[in-house]
N, C-alpha and C positions, 0 to 999 in steps of 0.2 A: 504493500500500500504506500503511494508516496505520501509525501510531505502533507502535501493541499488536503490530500484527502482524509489524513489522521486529523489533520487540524479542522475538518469537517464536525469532526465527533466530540473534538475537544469540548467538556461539560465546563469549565472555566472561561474558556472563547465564544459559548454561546450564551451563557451568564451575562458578560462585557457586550454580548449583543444586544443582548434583550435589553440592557441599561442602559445603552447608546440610542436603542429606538426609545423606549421611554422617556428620556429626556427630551430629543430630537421631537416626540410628538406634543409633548408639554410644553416645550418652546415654540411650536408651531402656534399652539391654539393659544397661547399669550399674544402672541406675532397680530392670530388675528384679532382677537378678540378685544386689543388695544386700539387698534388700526381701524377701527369701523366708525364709519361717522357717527352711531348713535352711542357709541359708546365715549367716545370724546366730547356729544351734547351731554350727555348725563352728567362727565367730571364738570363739566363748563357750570349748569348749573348747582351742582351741588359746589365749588368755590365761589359762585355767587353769591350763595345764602350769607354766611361771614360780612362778606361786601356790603351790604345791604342793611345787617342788623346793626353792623357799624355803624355805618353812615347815618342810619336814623336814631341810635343812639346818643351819638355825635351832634346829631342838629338839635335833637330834645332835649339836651341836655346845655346846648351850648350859654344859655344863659347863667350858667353856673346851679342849674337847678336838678334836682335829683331824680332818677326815673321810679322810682319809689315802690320799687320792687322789693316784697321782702320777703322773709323766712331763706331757705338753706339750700332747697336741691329742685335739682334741673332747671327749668328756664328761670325763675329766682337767680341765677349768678347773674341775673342782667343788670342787678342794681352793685353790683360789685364791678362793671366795664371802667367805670369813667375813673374808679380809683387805680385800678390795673390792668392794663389790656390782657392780661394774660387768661383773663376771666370771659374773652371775648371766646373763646377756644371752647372753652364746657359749656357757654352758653351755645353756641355753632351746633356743637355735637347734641344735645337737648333738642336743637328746634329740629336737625337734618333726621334724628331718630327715628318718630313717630312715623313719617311720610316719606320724605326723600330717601335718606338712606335705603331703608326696606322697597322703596318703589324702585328704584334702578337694581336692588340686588336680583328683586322679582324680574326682571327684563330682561336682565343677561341670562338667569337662571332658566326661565320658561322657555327661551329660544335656545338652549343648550341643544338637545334634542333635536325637538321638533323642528326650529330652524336647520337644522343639516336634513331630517327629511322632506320639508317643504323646498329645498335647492336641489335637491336629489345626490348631496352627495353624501350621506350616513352609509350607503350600502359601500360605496368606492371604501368611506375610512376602516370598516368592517373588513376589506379587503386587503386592507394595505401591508402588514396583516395585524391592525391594531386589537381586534380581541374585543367583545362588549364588556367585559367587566374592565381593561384595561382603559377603553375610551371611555368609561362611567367616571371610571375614578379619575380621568384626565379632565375631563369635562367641570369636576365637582371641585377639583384643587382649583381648575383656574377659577372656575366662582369665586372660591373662597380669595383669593389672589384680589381681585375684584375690590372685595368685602376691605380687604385691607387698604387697597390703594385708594379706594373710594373715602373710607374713613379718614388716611393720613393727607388726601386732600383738602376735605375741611378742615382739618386740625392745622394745617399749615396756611392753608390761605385768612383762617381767624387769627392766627399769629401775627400773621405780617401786618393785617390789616389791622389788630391790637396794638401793633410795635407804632405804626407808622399814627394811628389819632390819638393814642393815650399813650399814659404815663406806665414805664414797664418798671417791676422789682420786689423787695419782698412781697409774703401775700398772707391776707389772713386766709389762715379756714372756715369750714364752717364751723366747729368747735370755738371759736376765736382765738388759738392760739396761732404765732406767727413763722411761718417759713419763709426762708430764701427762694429766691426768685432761681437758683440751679434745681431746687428740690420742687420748686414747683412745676417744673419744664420736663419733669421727669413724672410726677404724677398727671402732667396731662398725655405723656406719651402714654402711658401706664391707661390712664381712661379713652383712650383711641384704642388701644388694646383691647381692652372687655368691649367698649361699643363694635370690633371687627366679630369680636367672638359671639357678640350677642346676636349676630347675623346669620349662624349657620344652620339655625333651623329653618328661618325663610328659605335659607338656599337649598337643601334638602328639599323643605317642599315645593319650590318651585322647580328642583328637577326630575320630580318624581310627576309633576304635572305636563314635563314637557315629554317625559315617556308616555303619556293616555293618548299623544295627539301629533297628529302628522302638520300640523297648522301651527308658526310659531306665533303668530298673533294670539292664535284663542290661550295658547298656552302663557303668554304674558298676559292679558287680561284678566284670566282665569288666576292666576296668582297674586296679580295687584287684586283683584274684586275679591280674593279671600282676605289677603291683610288688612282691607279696608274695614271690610264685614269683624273680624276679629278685634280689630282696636275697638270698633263701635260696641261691642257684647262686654268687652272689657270695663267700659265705663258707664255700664248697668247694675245697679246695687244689687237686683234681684237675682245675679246672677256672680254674687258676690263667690259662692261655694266653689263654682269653676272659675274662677278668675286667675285663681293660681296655676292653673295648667296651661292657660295659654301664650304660645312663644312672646306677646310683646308684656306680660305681666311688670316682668319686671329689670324693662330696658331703662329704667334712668336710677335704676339702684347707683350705678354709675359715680351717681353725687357723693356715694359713702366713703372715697377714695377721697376725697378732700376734708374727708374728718381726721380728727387727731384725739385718740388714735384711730384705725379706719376700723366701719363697721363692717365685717366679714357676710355676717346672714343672708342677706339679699343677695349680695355678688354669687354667696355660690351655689343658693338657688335658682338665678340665673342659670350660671355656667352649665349647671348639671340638666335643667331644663332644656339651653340647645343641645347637650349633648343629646339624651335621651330622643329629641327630635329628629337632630340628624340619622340617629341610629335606626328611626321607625321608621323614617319618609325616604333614607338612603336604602337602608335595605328593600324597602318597598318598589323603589327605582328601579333597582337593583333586578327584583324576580321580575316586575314587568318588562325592562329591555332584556333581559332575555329570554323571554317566552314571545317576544313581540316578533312580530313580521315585518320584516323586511324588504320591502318593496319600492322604496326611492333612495 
């Protein structure tokens, strides 16, 4: 047998292969899935938001008057802007949560799918020879990818936009004791962090929506019209029992990060909530593409 053909067989050589394709396809589908115009509308708007609350913070305030926001968590840190921009960042992440955020994750998420079989090219990537559980899970990182870069765009564009109308440096908490302005640049990275994690149960469900349907529209609508449905049941008393099972429960526990010292409870009920989610709506993806057919 010669050379080529022992290296044929080689189980370390085809290892290094399979790794070489998996990247190679992972970095494809970042390739596209950055590259798309609606995916560059979605960052565009969601760095807007920051832009925006600035600015009319800035103008409401410019009389030297106070925006008179009070108590501790979530959009509450608006009354904390005009003393430190840095406060413009948790507020960003608070407004983009409820809607924005979740609504572009659901967009990329639903047309995971569905979008390659409404193009016709799911069966080609099937072919390539990517493997449905390996294009699932290709599909599902880049979401998540998405989820993060989605988030460190607002976080960054409320930054700049904090740095450049207000006054930047120590910061109180909400506890009122005082931190440095390095330690507080490190808990807002820290709360970009839980708000990307707080995202992957959406993303789960919206890829388990884009495996029901050969249509990537219905499958992005179909996922923004559940998020919307979900917040709204959320903020129903009488429906207070289930309140804690649903993924946006408890997206601005968030705030507990800027206590001193931080309140744990909520964040890891959170965490454990998208895990749990991702786990039932992944795996659920999971047995329907591959029992699915195959036909564009």
């Amino acid at each position: 047998m010669s050379q080529v053909e022992a290296g044929a067989f080689d189980p370390q050589s085809a290892r290094s292969r399979r790794t070489t394709f998996r990247a190679t396809l992972f970095r494809n589908e970042l390739h596209i899935t950055f590259r798309r115009w609606r995916t560059l509308a979605l960052l565009a708007v969601l760095a807007a938001v920051p832009i925006l609350v600035g600015i009319a913070v800035k103008i409401e305030t410019g009389d030297g008057s106070s925006t008179g926001a009070g108590g501790g968590g979530g959009p509450a840190f608006i009354s904390q802007i005009t003393n430190n921009g840095l406060f413009l960042v948790f507020t960003a992440l608070a407004a983009t949560l409820p809607f924005f955020l979740p609504m572009s994750i659901g967009v990329i998420a639903g047309d995971a799918i569905a979008g390659e079989a409404n193009a016709g090219t799911l069966r080609y990537l099937l072919v390539a020879p990517a493997g449905r559980t390996r294009l699932l899970l290709t599909k599902y990182t880049t979401v998540m990818a998405f989820c993060l870069v989605a988030t460190l765009v607002v976080a960054l564009s409320a930054l700049a936009v904090g740095a450049i109308l207000f006054p930047l440096g120590d910061l109180t908490t909400i506890s009122g004791t005082r931190i440095t302005f390095v330690e507080g640049l490190g808990r807002a990275l820290l709360i970009a962090l839980v708000v990307a994690a707080s995202l992957t149960g959406v993303a789960a469900l919206g890829l388990f929506i884009s495996t029901l349907t050969n249509s990537g529209i219905a499958a992005m609508a179909t996922t923004v019209g559940l998020l919307i449905t979900v917040q709204i049941l959320d903020q129903i008393p009488q429906l207070h029992a289930l309140q804690p099972y649903f993924f946006s429960h408890y997206w601005l526990s968030f705030a507990d990060l800027m206590r001193e010292p931080v309140y744990w409870d909520d964040l890891v009920k959170n965490l454990g909530l998208q895990a749990l989610y991702a786990a039932v709506f992944g795996s659920a993806a999971w047995a329907r593409f591959m029992a699915k057919d195959i036909t564009a």
